[in-house]
Backbone as a printed PyTorch tensor [residue, N CA C, xyz], in Angstrom:
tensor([[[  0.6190, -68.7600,  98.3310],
         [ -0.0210, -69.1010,  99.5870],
         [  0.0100, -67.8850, 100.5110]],

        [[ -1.4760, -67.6780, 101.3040],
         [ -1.2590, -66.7130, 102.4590],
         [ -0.1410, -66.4340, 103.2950]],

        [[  0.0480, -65.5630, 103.9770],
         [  1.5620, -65.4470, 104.6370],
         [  0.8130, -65.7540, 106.5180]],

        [[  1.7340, -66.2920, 107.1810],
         [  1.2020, -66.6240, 108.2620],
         [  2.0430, -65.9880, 109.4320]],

        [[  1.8260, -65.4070, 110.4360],
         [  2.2580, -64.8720, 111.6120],
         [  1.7430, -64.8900, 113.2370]],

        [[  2.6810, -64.5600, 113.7310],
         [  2.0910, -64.5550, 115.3940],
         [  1.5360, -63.5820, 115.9740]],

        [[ -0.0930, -63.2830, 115.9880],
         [  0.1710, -62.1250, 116.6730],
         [  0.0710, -61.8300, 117.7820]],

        [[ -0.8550, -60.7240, 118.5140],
         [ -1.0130, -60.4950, 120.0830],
         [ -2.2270, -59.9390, 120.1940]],

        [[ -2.5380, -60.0010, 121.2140],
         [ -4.0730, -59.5570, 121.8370],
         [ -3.5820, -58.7020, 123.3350]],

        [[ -3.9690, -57.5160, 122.9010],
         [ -3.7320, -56.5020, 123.8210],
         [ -4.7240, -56.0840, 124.9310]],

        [[ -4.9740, -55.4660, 125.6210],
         [ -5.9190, -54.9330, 126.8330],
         [ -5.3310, -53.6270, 126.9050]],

        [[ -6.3710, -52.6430, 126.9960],
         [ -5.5490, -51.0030, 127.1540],
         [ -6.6600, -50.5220, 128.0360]],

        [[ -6.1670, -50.2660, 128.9510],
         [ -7.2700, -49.9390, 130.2420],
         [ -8.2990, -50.3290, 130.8090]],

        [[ -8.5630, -50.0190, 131.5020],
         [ -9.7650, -50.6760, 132.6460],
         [-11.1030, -51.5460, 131.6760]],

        [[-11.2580, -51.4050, 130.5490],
         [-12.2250, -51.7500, 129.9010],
         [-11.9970, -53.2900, 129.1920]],

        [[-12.8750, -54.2080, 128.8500],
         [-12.8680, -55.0830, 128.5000],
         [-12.5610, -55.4470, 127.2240]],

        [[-12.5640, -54.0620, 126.0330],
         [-12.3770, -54.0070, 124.7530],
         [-11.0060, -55.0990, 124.3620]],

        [[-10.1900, -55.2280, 123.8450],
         [ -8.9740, -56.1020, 123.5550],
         [ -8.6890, -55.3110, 122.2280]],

        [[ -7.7710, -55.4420, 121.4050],
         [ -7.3510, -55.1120, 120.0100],
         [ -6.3210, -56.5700, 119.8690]],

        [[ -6.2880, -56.7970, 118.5370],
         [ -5.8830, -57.7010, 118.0110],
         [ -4.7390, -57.1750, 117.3120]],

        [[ -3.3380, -57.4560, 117.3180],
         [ -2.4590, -56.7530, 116.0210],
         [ -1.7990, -57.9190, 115.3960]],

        [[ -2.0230, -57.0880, 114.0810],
         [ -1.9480, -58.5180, 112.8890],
         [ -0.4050, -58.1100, 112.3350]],

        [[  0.3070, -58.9580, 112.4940],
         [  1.7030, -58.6880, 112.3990],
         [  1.9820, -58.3900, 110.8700]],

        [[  3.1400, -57.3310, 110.4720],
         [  3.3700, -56.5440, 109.2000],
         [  2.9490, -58.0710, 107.9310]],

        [[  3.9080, -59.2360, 108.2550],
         [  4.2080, -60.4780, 107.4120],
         [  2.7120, -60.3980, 106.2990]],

        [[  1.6970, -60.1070, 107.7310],
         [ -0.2800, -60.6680, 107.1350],
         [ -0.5560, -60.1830, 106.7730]],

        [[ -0.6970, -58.3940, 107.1260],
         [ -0.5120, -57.2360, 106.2180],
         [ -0.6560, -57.0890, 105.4610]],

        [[  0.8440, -57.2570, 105.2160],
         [  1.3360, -56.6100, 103.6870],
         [  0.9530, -57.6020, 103.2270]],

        [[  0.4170, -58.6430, 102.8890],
         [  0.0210, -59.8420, 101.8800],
         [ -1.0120, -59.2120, 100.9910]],

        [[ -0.7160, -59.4500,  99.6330],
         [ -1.6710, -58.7200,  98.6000],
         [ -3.5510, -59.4510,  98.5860]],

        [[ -3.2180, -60.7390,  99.0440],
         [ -4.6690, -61.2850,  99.6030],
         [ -4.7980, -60.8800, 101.0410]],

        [[ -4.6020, -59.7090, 102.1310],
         [ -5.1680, -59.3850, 103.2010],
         [ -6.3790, -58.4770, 102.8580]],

        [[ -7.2530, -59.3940, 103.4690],
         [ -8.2300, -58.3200, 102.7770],
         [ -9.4460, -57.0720, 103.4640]],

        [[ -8.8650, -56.7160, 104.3420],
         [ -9.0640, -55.4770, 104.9370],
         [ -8.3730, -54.1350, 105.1490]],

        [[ -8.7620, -52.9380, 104.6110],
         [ -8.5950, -52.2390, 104.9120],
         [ -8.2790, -50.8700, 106.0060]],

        [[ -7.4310, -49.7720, 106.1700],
         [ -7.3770, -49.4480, 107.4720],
         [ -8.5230, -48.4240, 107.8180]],

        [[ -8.8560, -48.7260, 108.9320],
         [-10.5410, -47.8010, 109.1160],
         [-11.7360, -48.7660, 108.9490]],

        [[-11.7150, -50.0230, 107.8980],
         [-12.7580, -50.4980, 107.9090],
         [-13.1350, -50.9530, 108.6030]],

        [[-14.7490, -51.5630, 108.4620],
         [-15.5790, -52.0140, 109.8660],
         [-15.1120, -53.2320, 109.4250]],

        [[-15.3230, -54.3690, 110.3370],
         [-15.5830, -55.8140, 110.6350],
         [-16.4740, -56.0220, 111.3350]],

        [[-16.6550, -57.3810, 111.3610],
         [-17.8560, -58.2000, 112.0300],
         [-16.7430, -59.4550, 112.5900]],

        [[-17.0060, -59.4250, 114.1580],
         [-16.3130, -59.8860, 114.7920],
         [-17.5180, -61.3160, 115.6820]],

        [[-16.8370, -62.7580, 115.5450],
         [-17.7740, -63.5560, 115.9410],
         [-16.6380, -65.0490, 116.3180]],

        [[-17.2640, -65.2770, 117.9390],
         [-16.8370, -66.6750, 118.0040],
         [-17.4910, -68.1090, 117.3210]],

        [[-16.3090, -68.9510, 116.8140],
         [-17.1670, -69.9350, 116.5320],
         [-16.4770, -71.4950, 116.9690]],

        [[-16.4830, -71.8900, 118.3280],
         [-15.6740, -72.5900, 118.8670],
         [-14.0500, -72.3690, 119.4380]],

        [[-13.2560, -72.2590, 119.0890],
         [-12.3380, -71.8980, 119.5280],
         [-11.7060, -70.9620, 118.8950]],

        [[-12.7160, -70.3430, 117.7210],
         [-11.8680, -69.8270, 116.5860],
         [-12.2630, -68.6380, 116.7850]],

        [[-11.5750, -67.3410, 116.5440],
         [-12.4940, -66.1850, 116.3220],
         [-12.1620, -65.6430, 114.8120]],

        [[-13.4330, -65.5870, 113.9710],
         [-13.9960, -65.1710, 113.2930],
         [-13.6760, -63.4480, 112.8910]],

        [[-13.1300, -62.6950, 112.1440],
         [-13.2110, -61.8180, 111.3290],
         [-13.0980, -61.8420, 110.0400]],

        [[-14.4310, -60.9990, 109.9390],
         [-15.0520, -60.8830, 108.0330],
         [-15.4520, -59.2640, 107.9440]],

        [[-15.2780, -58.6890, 106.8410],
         [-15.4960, -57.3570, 106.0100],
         [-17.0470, -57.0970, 106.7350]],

        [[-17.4350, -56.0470, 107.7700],
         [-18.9100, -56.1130, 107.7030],
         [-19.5250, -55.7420, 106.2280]],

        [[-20.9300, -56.1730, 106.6860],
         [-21.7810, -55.6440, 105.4250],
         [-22.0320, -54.1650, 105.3420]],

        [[-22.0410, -54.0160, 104.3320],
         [-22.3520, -52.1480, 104.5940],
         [-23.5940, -51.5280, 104.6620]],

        [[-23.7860, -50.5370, 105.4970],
         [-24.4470, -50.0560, 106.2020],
         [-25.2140, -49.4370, 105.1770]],

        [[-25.9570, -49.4440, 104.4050],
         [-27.5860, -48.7150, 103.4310],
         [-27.2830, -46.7770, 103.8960]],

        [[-27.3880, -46.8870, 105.2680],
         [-27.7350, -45.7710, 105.8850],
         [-26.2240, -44.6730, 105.7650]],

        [[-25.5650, -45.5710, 105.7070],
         [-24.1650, -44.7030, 105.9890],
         [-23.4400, -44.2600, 104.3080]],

        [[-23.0670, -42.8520, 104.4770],
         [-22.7660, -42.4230, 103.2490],
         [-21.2310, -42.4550, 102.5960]],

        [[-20.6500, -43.4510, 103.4220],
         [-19.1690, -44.0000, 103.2530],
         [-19.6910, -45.5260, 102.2670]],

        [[-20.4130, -45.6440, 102.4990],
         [-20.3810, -47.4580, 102.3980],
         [-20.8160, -47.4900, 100.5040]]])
């Protein structure tokens, strides 16, 4: 089973951006399935917020 943790939602200066930190426990779980650097696609869907792997970019020569 997934590993489950608490995390936090930060604010770092005047800007509205937020960061999310996903505590080591979720991480390190061999089913976490994002990478560091990768993009996401970030979306509300009722009370929930939503992160998934974005799709990759055609144009971009990483993807």
């Amino acid at each position: 089973m997934a590993q489950t943790g608490e995390g936090k939602v930060i604010a770092q200066g005047p800007a509205r951006t937020r960061f999310i930190v996903v505590p080591a426990v979720v991480a390190g779980d061999s089913a976490f399935p994002f990478e560091d650097g990768g993009k996401v696609t970030i979306s509300i869907e009722g009370d929930r917020l939503i992160v998934e792997k974005a799709a990759p970019d055609p144009g971009d020569p990483d993807a």
